[in-house]
N, C-alpha and C positions, 0 to 999 in steps of 0.2 A: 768442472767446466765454469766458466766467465764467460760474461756479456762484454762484448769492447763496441762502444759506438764511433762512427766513425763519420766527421763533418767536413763536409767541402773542402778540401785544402785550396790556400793560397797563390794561382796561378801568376802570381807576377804580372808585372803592366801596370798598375794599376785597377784589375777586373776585380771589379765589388760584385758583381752576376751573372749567372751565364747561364744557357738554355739547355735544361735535358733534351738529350735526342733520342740516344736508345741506352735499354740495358742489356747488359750481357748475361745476367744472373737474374735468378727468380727467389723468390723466397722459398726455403726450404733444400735452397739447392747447396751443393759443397763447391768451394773455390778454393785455390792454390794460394798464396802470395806471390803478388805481382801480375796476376794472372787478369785480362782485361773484366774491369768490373761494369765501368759506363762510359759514352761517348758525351760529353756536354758541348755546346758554340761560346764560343768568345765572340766578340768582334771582329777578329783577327778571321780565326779558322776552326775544327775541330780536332778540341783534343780529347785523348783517350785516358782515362784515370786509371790506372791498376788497383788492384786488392792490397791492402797495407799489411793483412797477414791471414793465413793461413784460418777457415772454419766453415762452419754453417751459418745460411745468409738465415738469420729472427727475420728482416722486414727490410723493405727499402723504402725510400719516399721520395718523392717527385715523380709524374706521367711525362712520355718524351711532351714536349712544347710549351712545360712546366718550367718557371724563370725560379732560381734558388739561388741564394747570397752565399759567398764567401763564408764559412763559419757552419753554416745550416747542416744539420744531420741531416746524412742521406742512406745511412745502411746501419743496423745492428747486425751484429756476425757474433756467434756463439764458438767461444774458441778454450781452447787448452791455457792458453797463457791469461794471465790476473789480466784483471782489467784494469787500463791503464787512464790517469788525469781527472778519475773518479768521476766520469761522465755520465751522466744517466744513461741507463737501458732499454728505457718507455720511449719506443719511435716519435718522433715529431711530425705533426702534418706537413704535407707540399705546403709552403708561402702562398699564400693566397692571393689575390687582385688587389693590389693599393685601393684604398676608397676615395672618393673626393672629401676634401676637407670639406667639415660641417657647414664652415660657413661659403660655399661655392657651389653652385648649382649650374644647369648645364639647361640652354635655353635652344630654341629652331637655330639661331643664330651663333652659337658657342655657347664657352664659359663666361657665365658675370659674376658678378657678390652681390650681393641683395645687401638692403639698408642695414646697417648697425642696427643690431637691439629686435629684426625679425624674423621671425622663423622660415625657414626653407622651404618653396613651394615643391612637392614632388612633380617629377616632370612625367606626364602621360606616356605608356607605353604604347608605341607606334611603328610600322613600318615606315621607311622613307616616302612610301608613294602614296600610304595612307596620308603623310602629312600633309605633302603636297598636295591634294585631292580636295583635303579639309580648309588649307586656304584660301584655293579658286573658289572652295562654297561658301568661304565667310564663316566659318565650324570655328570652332573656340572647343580644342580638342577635354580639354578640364569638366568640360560643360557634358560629354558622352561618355556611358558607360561600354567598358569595352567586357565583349562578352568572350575574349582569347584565354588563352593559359596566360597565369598572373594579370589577368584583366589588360591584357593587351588589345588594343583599340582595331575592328577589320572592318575592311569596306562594308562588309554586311551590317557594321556598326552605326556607317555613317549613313546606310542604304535606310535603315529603321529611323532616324532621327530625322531625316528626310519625309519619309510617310509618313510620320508623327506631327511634324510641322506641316501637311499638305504642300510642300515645297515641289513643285516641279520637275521632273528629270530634268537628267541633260538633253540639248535639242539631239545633240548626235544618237542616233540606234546605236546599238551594240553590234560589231560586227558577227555571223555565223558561226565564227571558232572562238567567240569570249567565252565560252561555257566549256571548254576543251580541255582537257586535263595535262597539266604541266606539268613535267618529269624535272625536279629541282633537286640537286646534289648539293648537299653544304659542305663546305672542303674549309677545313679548319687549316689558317695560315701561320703555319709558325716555321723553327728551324732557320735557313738561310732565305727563303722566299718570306718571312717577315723582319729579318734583318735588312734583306734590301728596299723592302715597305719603310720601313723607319728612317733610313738614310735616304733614300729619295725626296720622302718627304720634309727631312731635315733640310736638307739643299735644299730644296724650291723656297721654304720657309725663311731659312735667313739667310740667302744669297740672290739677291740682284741679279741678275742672270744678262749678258746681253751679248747677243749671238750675231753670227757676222757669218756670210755664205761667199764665198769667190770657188770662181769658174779656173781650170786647171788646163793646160796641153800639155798630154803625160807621151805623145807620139814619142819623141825623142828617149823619152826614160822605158820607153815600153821597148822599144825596138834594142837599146842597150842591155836592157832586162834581159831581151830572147838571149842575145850576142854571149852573157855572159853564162845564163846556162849551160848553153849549148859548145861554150868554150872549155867548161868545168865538171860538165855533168859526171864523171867519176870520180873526181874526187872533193866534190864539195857542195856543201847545200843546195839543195832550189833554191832559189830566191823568188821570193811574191813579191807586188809591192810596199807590203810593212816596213821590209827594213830599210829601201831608200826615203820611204816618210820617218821613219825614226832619225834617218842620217841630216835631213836636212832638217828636224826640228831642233835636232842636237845644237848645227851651227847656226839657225836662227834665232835661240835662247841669247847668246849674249850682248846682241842687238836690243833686243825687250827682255832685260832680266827677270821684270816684276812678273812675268808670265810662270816663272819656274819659284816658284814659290809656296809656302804652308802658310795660310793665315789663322790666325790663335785670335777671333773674335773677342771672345771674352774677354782676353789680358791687352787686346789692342799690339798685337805683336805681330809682325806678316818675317816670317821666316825665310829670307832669301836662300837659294841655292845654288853653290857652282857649278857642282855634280846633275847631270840629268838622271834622273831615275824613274824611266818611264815607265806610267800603268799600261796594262795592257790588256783594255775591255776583255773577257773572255766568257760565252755562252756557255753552259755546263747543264746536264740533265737536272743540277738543283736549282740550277738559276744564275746569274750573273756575278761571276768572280773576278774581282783585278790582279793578276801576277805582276810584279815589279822586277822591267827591266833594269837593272842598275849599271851606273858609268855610262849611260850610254854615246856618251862622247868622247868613250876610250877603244870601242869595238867597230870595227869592219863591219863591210855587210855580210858576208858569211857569220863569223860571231855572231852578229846580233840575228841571224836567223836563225841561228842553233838553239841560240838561247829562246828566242821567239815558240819554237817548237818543241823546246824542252818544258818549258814554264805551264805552255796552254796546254800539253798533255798531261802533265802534272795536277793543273787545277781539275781538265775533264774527270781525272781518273780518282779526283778525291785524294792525292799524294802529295801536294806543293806543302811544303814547309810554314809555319804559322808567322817566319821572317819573310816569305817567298812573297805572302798577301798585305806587308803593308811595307811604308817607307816610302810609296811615290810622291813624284815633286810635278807632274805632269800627267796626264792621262790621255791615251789614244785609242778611238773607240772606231769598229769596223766592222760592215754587215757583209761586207764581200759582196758578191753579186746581188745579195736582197739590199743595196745600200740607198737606193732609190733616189732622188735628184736632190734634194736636202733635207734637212734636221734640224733641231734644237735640243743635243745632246744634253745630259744633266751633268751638272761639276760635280766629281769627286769629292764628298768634303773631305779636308780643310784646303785642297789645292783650290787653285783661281784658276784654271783653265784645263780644256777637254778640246780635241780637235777630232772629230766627226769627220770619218771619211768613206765618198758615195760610192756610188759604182761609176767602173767607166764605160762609156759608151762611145759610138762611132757617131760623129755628127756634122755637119755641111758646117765650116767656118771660113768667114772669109781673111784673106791674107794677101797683103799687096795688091788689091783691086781684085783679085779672084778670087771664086770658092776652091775649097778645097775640103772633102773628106780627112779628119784628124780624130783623134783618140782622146775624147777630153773625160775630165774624172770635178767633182764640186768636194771642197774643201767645207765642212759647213761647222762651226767653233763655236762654243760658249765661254763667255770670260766672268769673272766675276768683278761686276763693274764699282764695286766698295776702290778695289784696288789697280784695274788694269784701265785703266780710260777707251773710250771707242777709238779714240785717234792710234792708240798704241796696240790694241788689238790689231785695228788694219795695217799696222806697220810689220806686225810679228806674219802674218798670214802671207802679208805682201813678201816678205822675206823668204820663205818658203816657199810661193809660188817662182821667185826668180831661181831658187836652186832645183828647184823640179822641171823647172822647162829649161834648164840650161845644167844637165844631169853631169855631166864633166866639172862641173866645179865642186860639185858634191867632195872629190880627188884632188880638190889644190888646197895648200896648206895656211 
């Protein structure tokens, strides 16, 4: 018998990382070759690693929501065949937590660097509310000893240092239920609900964000919607209205090119596109996934509604392809009925723009000196204002709004 250890292979892309989620195998157990060994996240999607050969599992290491490089042993397998590239057989621990560099410390305020040449203040361990609590009292949290686990600082902390100085309560009583016992679940965030943590808060971070809301009259496109259902219902898609907003964003891209675009920060390089290839927000029991429409200003509305239904049951179902989830040049985000009267959708990074679309409602509009009962829907867009200007936002939006309320041109060439 031999020991083969066996390290992360090389997933292409560029992925130097990627996140355990589950294992298929335990230690001690017997596996096949080829046979599913772990599921890990890319950025992209999840993929699933096989067994490289046939044994019994020594050890594995990494826990699911455990981050492991490229390279890193993850399984010793005890097998019939030599063992091969003369790898050690002694497990390696999961990769642990980056630490901050010695010289960076981390203040109420963020990260700073302390002076050349002085030692690192440790920073008081606290809850958020304890902190806050301690600056409305003027606390210099350094100055109280915290009586927690690892000398973590509790209100009872600052409650004692308070009677210690004769210091006053606060004017307010405490209300009835402060003494009430709080039922508190800690849910540990990893998997794809802290990849979309990290990307959210990347966009907010380094994109300008500047969002633009216009009001919509979808009567017309609505009443064409019914007509053509109801024309086709056997032999071809439903139509919602996604695919006449994908139709018309398609032909108001060449209007505002820069809207259809990848911008490469770093390198200062904004990637125009001729191709639309629309994201396509989609909710999923793990969390928020984009499937990408591609060509979309090569497809019909049926097409692009097949595709529309194929993609997002794909992503629901945990089956989209790991090409399925990236490549978009535009992003179209939709609450359906919960769409509420506007937003400030977040950009996709690296695209510059995201079009947020409400719900529609039935609402008194006047028209030609009269009111009238009509079917309006709000358009509500964030751009990325590095590159799309506010003037040209409202040009791309405006362009849109003349081919949805005038749904027949959608059809001219």
């Amino acid at each position: 018998m031999a020991r083969f250890v066996f390290t992360l292979p090389d997933l292409g892309e560029g992925i130097a990382e990627v996140e355990v989620v589950q294992w298929h195998v335990a230690a001690g157990a017997t596996i096949a070759e080829d046979a599913p060994l772990v599921d890990v996240l890319t950025e992209k999607a999840t993929v699933e690693i096989p067994a490289p050969r046939s044994g019994r599992v020594v050890s594995i290491s990494g826990n699911p929501g455990d981050r492991v490089r490229v390279g890193s042993q993850i399984m010793v397998l005890e097998t019939d065949a030599a063992q091969q590239d003369g790898a050690p057989a002694e497990p390696l621990l999961a990769p642990a937590p980056a630490a901050l560099p010695p010289a960076q410390m981390e203040t109420d305020e963020g990260l700073a660097l302390p002076p050349a040449g002085r030692p690192v203040p440790p920073k008081p361990l606290a809850a958020p509310s304890v902190r806050q609590r301690a600056r409305q009292l003027g606390i210099t949290l350094s100055s109280v000893a915290g009586s927690g686990p690892a000398g973590r600082i509790l209100h009872a902390d600052l409650d004692a240092l308070l009677a210690a100085k004769a210091m006053p309560p606060p004017a307010a009583a405490a209300p009835p239920w402060h003494d009430e016992a709080d039922a508190v679940e800690d849910i540990r965030i990893i998997g794809l609900r802290r990849q979309i943590a990290g990307r959210m808060a990347e966009s907010k971070r380094r994109i300008p964000h500047y969002s633009y809301v216009e009001e919509i009259d979808v009567t017309a496109l609505e009443a064409l919607r019914a007509h053509l259902n109801a024309r086709y219902a056997e032999e071809r898609p439903r139509l919602t209205v996604l695919p006449f907003l994908i139709a018309a964003l398609a032909r108001a891209v060449p209007e505002v090119p820069e809207v259809n675009a990848r911008f490469d920060d770093e390198h200062g390089i904004l990637k125009r596109h001729t191709s639309v290839h629309v994201g396509i927000a989609t909710q999923t029991r793990q969390g928020l996934l984009v499937p990408v429409l591609r060509h979309a200003e090569r497809l019909d509305l049926w097409q692009a509604a097949f595709e529309i239904a194929r993609l997002s049951s794909a992503a629901r179902e945990g089956k989209a392809a790991r090409e399925e989830l990236s490549g978009s040049t535009i992003t179209i985000s939709s609450l359906g009925p919960l769409g509420g009267i506007a937003a400030t959708p977040v950009i996709n990074v690296p695209e510059v723009a995201i079009i947020g679309v409400n719900r529609i409602v039935e609402r008194p509009v006047a028209r030609d000196g009269r009111v009238e009962i009509r079917r309006m829907m709000n358009l509500s867009s964030s751009f990325d204002h590095r590159i799309v200007d506010g003037w040209n936002a409202a040009r791309f939006v405006q362009e849109m709004k003349r081919l949805i309320e005038q749904p027949a041109t959608l059809f001219m060439a």
